[in-house]
Structures are given as structure tokens and as C-alpha cells.
N, C-alpha and C positions, 0 to 999 in steps of 0.2 A: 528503643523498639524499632524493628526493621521496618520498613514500608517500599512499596513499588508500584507503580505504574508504567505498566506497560503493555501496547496494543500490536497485536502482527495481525494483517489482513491480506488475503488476496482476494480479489474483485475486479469488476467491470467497474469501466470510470460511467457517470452519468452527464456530463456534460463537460465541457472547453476546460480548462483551467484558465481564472481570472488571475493577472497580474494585477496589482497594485502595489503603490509604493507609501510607509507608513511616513507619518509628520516628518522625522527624522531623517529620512532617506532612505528605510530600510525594505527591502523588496518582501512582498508576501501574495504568494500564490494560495487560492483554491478553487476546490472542487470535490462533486459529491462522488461517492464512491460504492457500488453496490455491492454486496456480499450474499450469492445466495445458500441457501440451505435446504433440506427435506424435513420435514418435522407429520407426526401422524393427527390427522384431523379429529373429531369428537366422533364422526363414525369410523373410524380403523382406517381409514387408506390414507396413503401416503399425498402429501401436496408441497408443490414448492413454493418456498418461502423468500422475502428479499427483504435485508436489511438495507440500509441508507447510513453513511457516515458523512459526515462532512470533512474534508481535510486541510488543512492547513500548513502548506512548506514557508519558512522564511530564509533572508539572505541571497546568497548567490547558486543556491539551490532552488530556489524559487524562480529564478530568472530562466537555471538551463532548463525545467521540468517541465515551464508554461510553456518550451515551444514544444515541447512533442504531447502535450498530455491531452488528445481528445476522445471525444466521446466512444464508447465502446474498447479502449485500450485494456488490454490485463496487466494490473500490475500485484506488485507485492507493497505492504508500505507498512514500515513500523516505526511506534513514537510512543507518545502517550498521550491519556485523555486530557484535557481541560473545558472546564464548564465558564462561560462568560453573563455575567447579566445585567440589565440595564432596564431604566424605565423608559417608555415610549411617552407622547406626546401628551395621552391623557394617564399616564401614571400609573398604565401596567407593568408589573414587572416581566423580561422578559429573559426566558434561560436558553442558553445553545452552550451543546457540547460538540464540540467538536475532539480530533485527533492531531495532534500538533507532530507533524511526519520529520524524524531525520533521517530516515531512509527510504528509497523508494526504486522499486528493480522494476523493468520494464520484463514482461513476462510474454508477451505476445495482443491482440485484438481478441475480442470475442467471436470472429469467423473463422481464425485459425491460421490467417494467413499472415506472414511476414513473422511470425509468432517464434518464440526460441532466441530471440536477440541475446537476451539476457542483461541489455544495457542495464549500467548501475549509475546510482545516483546518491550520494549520501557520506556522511563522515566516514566510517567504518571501512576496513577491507572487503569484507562482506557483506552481503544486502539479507541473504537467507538464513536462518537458525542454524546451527550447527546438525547435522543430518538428515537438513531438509533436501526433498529432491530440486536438483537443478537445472535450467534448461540449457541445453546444447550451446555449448559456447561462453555460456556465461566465466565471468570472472571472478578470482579470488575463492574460499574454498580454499580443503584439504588438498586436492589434486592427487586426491588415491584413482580415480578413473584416468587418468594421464598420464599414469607412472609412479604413484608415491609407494609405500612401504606393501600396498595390497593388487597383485597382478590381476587385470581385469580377467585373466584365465581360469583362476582361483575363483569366482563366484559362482552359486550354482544358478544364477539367473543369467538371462541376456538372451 
């Protein structure tokens, strides 16, 4: 039987990303990550909504991500979930899921400014889904907007 896990998000970061380095030596960054959405209230009107991730980079991806990754950045970041749990002191159990990221594309801040970098960060060629829109400059990709098999003249948009 098949199975997958897997998370793509874009959001607002919530705070710094923390470096730390595991027993081993191995680097592990995080940070929280907001996601918002519209969803319609119990009287009809529309309200917005924000979820909360926590994420989790390890390796030498973790190292380059913790220097740029603060508060209010837009990024994109895909991985997948994992749930961690443990007892505290008086023997509750306690659950955190987080999102364990091997990608993560710098997408711009939440004011809009410096936004469009497109910096990429993660194993893969690419940081976005295949067909997903991408920002100005970014890397990797089809490279049909730059010359590949589809003339930007040929679209009926733009």
C-alpha cells in the first residue's frame, strides 16, 4: 500500500529562527510559520483566519536558513509532518507536530519590500510545485518564461 506525507506552505515566518546543534553535531533550525486563510463565520461573513506551524530545517540547510529567516519573511517551505512526544516532569504526556522542511524558497517579507528574491534553499532543483507561480528571478523551473519551447508572445495574458 502506497502512503505520503507531504506539506507545501507559504506564510509569514513568526519569529527568528533558532539554531541549535543536536547531541551529535548535527545542526537544527526552527521556527514558527503562519499560514493565513478566509473561512465564512456562523453568521455568513467572511473572517480571516491563521494557522501556526512549527518548522523544523536540519543539516547544513539549517545553518544557511537561521541567517536570513526573521520574523515577518515570506517563504514557501515543503517537507513533511512529524508528531514528537514525551512526558514532562509530573508525567504528562506531551504532543508537538511539527513540519520537518527540505525546502524552503525565500518569497519576499510581509510589507512587500525586497520581496521577489526568489532565493532557494533545499535539495531539489526546484523549491515550487511544478506550475506553481514564481517570483521574479527565481531559480530553476521550466524556463518556458525565458525562452523554453512556449514564446512569452504566445500567451493571452501579460
Amino acid at each position: 500500500m502506497a502512503s505520503l506525507n507531504k506539506v507545501m506552505l507559504i506564510g509569514n515566518t513568526g519569529r527568528e529562527a533558532e539554531l541549535r546543534y543536536t547531541a551529535n553535531g548535527t545542526a537544527q533550525s526552527q521556527f514558527s510559520l503562519a499560514v493565513n486563510f478566509r473561512r465564512r463565520s456562523a453568521a455568513g461573513d467572511w473572517e480571516d483566519a491563521t494557522e501556526w506551524f512549527n518548522v523544523v530545517v536540519f543539516g547544513d540547510q539549517a545553518e544557511r536558513t537561521s541567517q536570513y529567516i526573521t520574523k515577518g519573511k515570506q517563504l514557501y517551505v515543503e517537507g513533511r509532518l512529524q508528531t514528537r512526544t514525551w512526558d514532562d516532569d509530573q508525567g504528562v504526556k506531551h504532543y508537538r507536530t511539527e513540519v520537518i522542511a527540505n525546502q524552503i524558497l525565500f518569497l519576499g517579507n510581509r510589507e512587500g519590500t525586497g520581496g521577489g528574491s526568489g532565493a532557494e534553499w533545499g535539495d531539489a532543483e526546484t523549491a515550487a510545485p511544478r506550475g506553481a507561480a514564481r517570483p521574479a528571478g527565481a531559480r530553476g523551473g521550466s524556463g518556458r518564461a525565458s525562452g523554453g519551447d512556449i514564446d512569452p508572445d504566445d500567451l493571452p495574458f501579460e
